[in-house]
C-alpha positions in Angstrom: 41.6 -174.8 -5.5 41.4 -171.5 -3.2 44.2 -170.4 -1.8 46.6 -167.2 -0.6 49.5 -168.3 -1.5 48.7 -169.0 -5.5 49.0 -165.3 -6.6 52.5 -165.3 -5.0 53.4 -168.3 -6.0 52.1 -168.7 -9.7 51.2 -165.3 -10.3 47.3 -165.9 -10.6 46.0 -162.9 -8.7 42.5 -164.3 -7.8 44.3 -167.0 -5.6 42.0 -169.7 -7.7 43.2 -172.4 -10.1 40.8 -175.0 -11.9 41.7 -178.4 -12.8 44.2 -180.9 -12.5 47.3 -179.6 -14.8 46.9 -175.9 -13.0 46.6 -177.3 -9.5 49.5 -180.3 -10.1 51.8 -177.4 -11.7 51.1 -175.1 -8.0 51.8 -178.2 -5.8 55.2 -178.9 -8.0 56.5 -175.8 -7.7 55.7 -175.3 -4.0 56.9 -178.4 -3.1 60.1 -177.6 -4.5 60.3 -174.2 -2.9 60.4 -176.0 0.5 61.7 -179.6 0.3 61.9 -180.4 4.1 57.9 -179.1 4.0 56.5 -180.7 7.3 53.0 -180.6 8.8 51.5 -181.5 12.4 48.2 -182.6 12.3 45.8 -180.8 14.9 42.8 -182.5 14.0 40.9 -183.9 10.9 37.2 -182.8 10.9 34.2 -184.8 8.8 31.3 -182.4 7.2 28.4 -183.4 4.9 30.6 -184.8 1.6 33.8 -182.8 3.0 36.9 -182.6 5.2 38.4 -180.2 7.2 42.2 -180.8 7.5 43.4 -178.5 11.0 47.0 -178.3 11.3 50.5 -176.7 12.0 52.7 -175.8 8.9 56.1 -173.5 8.6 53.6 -170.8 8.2 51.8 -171.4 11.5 48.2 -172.5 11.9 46.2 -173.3 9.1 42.9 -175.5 7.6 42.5 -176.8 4.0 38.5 -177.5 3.8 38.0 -180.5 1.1 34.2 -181.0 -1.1 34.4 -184.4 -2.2 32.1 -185.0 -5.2 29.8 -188.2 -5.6 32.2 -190.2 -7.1 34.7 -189.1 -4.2 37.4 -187.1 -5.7 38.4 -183.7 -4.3 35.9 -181.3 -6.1 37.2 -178.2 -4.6 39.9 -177.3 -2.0 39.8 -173.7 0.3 43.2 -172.8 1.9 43.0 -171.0 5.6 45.8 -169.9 6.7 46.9 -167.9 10.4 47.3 -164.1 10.1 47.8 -164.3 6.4 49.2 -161.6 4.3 51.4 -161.2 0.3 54.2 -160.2 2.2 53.9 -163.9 4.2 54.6 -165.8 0.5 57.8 -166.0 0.3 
């Protein structure tokens, strides 16, 4: 998983975590960092083996791209979010 908002949140500055443990361990703790977390879907877009999620979170406008691997599990997940910057995290 690819994303901004891991090196605020769990400290790993290249933003990437690997595997389930790492990646259930972000989603726990952001999870409870905003409890009333709410998101409008804008609009769900279908790629070769792959998803692009488009929607409206707390933090504005984002898109969370999805690979799906043969077997069709999440293989990897890229986080986009609006005007992003560290000072945005918390």
């Amino acid at each position: 998983m690819s994303s901004p908002i891991i090196a605020t949140l769990v400290g790993e500055r290249s933003g990437k975590l690997r595997g389930k443990v790492a990646v259930g361990g972000y989603w726990a703790k952001a999870l409870q960092s905003i409890p009333n977390l709410r998101f409008e879907l804008l609009a769900a877009l279908a790629g070769v083996n792959s998803i692009t999620v488009y929607y409206r979170g707390h933090r504005g406008l984002a898109a969370e791209v999805l690979h799906f691997s043969a077997s069709g599990k999440v293989r990897e997940a890229f986080a986009h979010y609006e005007e992003w910057s560290r000072e945005d995290a918390g």
